[in-house]
Residue frames relative to the residue before (quaternion, step in Angstrom):
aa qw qx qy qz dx dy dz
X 1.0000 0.0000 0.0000 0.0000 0.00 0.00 0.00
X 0.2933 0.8090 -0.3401 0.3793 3.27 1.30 -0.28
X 0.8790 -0.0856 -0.1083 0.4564 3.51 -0.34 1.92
X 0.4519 0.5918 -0.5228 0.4151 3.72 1.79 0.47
X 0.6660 -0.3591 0.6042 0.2500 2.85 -1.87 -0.27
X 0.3288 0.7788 -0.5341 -0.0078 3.49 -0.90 0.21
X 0.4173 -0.6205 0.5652 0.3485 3.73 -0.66 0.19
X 0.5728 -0.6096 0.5093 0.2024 3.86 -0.71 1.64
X 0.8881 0.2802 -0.1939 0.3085 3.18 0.47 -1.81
X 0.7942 0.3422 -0.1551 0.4776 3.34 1.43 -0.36
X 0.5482 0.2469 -0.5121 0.6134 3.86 0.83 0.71
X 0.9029 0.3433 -0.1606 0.2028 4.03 0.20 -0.49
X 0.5715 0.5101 -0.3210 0.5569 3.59 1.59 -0.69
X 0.8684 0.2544 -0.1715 0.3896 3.48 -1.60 0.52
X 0.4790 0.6246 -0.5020 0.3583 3.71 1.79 -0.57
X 0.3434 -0.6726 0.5230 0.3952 3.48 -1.85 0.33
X 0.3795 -0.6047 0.6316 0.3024 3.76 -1.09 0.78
X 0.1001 0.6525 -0.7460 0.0884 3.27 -1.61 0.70
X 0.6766 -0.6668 0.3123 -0.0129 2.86 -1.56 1.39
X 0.6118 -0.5634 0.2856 0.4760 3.54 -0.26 -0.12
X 0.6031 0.5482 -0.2521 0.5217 3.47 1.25 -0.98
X 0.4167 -0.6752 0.4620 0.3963 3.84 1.54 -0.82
X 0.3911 0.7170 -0.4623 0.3453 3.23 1.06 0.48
X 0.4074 -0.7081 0.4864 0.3098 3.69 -0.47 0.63
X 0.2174 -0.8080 0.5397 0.0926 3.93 -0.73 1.17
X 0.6198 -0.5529 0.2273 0.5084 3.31 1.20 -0.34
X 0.9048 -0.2487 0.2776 0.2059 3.82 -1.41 -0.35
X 0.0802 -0.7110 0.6439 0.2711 3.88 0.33 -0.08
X 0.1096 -0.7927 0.5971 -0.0552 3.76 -0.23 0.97
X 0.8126 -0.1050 0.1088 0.5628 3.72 0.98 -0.29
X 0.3710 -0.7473 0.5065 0.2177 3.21 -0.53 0.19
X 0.3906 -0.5308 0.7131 0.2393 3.93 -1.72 -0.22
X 0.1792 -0.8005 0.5719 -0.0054 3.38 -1.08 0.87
X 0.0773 0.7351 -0.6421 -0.2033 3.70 -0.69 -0.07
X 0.2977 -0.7309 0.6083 0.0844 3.36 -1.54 0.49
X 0.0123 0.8610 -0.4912 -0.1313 3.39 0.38 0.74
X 0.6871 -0.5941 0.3111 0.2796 3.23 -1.31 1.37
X 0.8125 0.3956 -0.3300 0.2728 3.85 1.02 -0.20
X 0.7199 -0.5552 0.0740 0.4099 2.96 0.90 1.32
X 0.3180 0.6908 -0.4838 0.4331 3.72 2.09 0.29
X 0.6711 -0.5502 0.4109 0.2794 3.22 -1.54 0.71
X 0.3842 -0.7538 0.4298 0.3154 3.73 -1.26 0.48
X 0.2646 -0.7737 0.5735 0.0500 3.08 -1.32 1.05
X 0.5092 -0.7010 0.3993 0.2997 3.42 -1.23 0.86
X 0.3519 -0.7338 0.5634 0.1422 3.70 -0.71 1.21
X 0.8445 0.2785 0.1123 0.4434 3.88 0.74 -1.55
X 0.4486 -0.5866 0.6687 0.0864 3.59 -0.79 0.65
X 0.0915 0.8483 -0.5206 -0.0326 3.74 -1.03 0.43
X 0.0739 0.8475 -0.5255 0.0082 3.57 -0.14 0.70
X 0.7711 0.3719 -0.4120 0.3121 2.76 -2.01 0.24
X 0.7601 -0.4262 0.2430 0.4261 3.64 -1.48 0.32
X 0.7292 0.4937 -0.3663 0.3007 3.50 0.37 -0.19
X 0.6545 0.3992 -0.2959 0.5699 3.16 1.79 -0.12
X 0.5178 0.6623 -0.3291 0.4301 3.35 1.40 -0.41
X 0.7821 0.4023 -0.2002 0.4318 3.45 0.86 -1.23
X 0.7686 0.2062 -0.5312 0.2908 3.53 0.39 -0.20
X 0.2010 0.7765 -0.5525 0.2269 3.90 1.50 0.82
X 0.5634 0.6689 -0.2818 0.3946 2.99 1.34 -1.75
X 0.0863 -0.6987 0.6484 0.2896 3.66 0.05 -1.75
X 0.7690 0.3701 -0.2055 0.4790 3.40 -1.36 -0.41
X 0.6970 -0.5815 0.2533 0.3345 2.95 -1.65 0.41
X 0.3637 0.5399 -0.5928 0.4741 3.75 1.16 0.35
X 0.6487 0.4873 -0.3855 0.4395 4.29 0.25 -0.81
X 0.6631 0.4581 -0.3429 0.4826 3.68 0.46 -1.22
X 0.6551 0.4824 -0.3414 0.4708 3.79 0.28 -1.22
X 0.6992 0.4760 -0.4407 0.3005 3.57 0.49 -0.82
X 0.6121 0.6212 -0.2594 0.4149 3.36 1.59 -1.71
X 0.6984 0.5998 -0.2943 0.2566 3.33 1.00 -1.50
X 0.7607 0.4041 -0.1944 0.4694 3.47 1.38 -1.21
X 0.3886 0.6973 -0.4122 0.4391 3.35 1.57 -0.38
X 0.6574 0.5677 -0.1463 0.4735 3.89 1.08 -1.45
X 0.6347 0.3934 -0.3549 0.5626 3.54 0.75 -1.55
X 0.7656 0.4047 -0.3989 0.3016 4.02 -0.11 -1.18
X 0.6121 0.5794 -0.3057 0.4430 3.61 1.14 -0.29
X 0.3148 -0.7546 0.4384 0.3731 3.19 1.68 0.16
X 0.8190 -0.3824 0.1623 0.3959 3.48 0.28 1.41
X 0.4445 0.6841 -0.5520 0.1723 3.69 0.99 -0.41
X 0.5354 -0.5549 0.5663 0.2910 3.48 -1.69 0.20
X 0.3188 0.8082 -0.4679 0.1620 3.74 1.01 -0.18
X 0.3024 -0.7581 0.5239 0.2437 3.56 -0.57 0.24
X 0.7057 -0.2582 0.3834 0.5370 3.64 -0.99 -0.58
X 0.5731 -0.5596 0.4852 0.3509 3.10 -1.67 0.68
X 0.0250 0.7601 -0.6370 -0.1263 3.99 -1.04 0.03
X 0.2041 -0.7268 0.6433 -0.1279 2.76 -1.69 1.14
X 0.4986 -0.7461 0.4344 0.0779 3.25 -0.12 1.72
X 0.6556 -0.5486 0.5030 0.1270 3.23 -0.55 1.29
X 0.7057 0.3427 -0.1837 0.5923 3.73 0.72 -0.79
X 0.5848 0.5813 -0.3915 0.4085 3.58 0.58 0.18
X 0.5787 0.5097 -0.4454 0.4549 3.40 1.15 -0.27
X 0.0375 -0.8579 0.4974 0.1231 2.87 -2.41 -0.02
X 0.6903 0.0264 -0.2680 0.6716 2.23 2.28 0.67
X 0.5051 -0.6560 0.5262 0.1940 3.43 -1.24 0.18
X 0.5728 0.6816 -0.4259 0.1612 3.53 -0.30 0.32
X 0.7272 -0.3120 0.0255 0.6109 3.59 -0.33 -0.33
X 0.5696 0.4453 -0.2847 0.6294 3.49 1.19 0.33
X 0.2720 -0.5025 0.8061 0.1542 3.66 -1.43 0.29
X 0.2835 0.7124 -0.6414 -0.0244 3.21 -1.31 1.06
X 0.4364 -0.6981 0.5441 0.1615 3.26 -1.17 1.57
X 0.6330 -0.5182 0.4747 0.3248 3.58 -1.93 0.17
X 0.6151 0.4959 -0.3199 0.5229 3.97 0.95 -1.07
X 0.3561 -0.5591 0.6758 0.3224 2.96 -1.67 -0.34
X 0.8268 -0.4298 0.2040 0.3002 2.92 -1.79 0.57
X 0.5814 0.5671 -0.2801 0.5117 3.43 1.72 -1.47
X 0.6267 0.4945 -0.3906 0.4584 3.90 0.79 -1.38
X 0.6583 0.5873 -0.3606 0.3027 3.71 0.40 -0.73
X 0.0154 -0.8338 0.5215 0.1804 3.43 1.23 -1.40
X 0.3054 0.8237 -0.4617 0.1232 3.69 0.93 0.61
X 0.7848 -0.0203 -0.1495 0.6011 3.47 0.93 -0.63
X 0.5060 -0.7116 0.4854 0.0435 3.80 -0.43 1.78
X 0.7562 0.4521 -0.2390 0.4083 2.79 0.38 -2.08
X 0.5130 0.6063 -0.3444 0.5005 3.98 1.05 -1.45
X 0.8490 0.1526 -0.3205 0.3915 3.79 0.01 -0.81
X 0.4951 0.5073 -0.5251 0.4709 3.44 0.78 -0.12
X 0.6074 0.4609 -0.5268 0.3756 3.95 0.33 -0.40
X 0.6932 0.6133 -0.2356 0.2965 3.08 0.82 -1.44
X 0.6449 0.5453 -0.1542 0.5129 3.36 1.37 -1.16
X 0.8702 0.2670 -0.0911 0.4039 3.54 0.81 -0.66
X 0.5922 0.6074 -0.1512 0.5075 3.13 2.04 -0.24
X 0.8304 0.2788 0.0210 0.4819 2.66 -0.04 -2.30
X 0.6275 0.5002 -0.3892 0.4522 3.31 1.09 -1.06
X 0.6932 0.4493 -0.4218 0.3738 3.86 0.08 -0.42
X 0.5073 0.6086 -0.4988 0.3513 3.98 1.03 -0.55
X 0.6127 -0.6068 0.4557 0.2206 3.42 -1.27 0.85
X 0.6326 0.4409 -0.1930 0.6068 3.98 0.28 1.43
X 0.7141 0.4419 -0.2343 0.4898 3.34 1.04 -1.17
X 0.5274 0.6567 -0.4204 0.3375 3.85 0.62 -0.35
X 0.6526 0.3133 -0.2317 0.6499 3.99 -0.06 1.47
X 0.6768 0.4149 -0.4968 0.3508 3.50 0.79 -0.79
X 0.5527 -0.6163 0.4720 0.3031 3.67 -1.75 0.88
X 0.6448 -0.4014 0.5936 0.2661 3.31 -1.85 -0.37
């Protein structure tokens, strides 16, 4: 993809990213930008996912609430959105698929620690996938 054109909101926001294994990794919720100081157009460096990049897309107090509880369930951490290098892809299509898996990525922790310590212990859930 390297040096196309593309429209942000329609080949890349809201797409689902999935992994090599097909495992669903999560949302492009926003993106990373770079702006390069010679006056050439910006170009998108990073993927972003999860509520912290999601909410301040939102705005207003539906964005803040989103960031705010996103923070409290992380037991307060300062962590930011998940990011995903721009080089990680490898294809485009109705899917975004990256080279790592979902585990190599470590984008949303908190999600597998629930999953691992929650969901995974609930009577039924034992086998279920990532």
């Amino acid at each position: 993809m390297s040096g196309r054109t593309r429209d942000l909101g329609l080949h890349l926001l809201d797409r689902q990213i999935v992994d090599p294994d097909g495992h669903a990794v999560g949302r492009v919720d926003d993106v990373e930008l770079m702006v390069p100081e010679d006056g050439s157009p910006p170009y998108v460096i990073a993927m972003l996912t999860g509520p912290q990049a999601l909410g301040p897309r939102l705005g207003g107090l539906l964005g803040r609430w989103v960031v705010f509880w996103s923070h409290a369930l992380s037991r307060g951490s300062e962590a930011g959105p998940g990011r995903i290098g721009m080089e990680l892809v490898t294809d485009f299509g109705t899917d975004i698929s990256v080279s790592r898996t979902r585990l190599e990525l470590g984008v949303h922790a908190n999600e597998d620690r629930a999953r691992d310590y929650l969901v995974g212990r609930l009577p039924g859930a034992r086998g279920a996938e990532r």
